[in-house]
Steps between C-alpha positions, in 0.01 A plus 500: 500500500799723616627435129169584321495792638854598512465446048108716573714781586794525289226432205328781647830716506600469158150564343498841668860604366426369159214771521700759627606770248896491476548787234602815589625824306821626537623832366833560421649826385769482250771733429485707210662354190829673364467500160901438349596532116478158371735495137528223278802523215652225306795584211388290195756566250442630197164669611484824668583584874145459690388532835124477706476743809221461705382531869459209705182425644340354804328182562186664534553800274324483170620269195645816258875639658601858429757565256787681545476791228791766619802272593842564348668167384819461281667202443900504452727236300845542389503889555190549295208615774148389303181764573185310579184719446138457630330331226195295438475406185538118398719385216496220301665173681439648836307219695529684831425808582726778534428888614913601454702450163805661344446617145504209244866578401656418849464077517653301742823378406565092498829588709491196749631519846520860494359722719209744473413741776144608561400835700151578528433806663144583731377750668917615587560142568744297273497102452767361372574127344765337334473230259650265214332314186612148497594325202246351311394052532372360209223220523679211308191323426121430604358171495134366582330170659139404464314282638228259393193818590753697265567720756880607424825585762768732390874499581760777494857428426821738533791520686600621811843658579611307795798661596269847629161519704204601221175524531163412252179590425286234296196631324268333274218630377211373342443636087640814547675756754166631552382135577464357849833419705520084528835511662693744665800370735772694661852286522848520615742262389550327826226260370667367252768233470607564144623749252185382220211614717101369434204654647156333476150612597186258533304427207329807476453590129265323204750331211499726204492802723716792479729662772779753575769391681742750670824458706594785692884504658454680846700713732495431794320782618212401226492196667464594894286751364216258283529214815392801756226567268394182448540449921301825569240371255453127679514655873183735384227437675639175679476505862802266549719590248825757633468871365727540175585834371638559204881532441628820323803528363430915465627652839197610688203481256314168414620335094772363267760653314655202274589412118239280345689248232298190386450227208138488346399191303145428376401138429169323378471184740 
């Protein structure tokens, strides 16, 4: 009897907390967000010197930055200090967009390993960056596997200079550049054991289908810089993942300042 009653009570118990109302609101006051400059710039020889400047926004600011109309930003190689004006207007080939440019006569130079100095000037603030283009990795060749639902694997092969530290970026996309990204991986050589390198993806593309294949040879600083973004991109809005923020290699503003050299290679599976 003890028992029965004992099991009548903690019955009893837990009926009346599974009723009780457990939510509660909690206010928190943020700080105001600082918005930075945030500057992307990448030297793509043989097209012009370009640069985005734009303000950095909060998490809960609205979707559309700010840009940055009135800065003063040069860009100096060899002696020779490059002008690049405020301007808007897309030209043909650009598949980013850009809000800085030199004039079409000033291109960026295919002089690897050299260095190019970025200052960007805000408000009376400078930002300064250094940076180099690396020399350029061909894709040797591009090969495909399908399976019996014809759905078709691609492999990458080139080769990898194993006597310094380099760094990849894979990207395939699907018909065209404007077409969906299928695969986009970020390497360093420490992965692999041999000079003739192959990357694979799943089997992620319909035989007879066209792609665009591109192999991009990374600084370093492209690299830390694309992993934070990707990191800062997972941890968003996961409760247990560790805060990521991004890693600049422009002192005291958030971007990149890098060369951009890559192979292109377009291939009907």
């Amino acid at each position: 009897m003890v028992a029965k009653v004992r099991y009548l009570l903690l019955l009893i118990t837990s009926i009346v907390l599974l009723q009780c109302n457990f939510e509660k609101e909690v206010s928190i006051q943020l700080p105001d967000y600082a918005n930075t400059p945030y500057i992307e710039c990448y030297l793509e020889p043989g097209k012009p010197y370009r640069l985005l400047a734009y303000e950095s926004i909060g998490y809960f600011d609205g979707l559309i930055p700010t840009p940055i109309r009135d800065a003063n930003i040069t860009i100096t190689h060899q002696g020779v200090t490059i002008p690049l004006p405020y301007d808007t207007i897309p030209r043909d080939g650009d598949l980013r967009f850009y809000n800085y440019r030199s004039n079409d006569t000033s291109k960026v130079p295919a002089h690897y390993n050299e260095a190019f100095d970025l200052a960007v000037t805000i408000n009376g603030v400078t930002y300064r960056a250094v940076s180099t283009i690396l020399p350029f990795v061909a894709i040797d060749s591009l090969y495909k596997n399908c399976n019996s639902q014809a759905r078709c694997q691609l492999t990458v092969r080139f080769k990898d200079q194993h006597n310094t530290a380099d760094y990849y970026r894979y990207l395939v996309f699907s018909d065209s550049l404007g077409g969906d990204i299928k695969h986009d991986f970020i390497l360093n050589d420490e992965v692999f054991d041999t000079e003739d390198v192959a990357i694979s993806g799943g089997y992620s593309f319909n035989d007879g289908q066209p792609v665009v294949v591109r192999l991009f040879h990374l600084t370093k600083e492209h690299y830390d810089f694309l992993i934070s973004v990707k990191n800062s991109q997972n941890a968003n809005g996961n409760p247990f993942a560790q805060p990521a923020s991004i890693k600049s290699n422009i002192s005291g503003i958030i971007g990149i300042f890098t060369g951009l050299t890559y192979d292109s290679k377009n291939k009907t599976l």
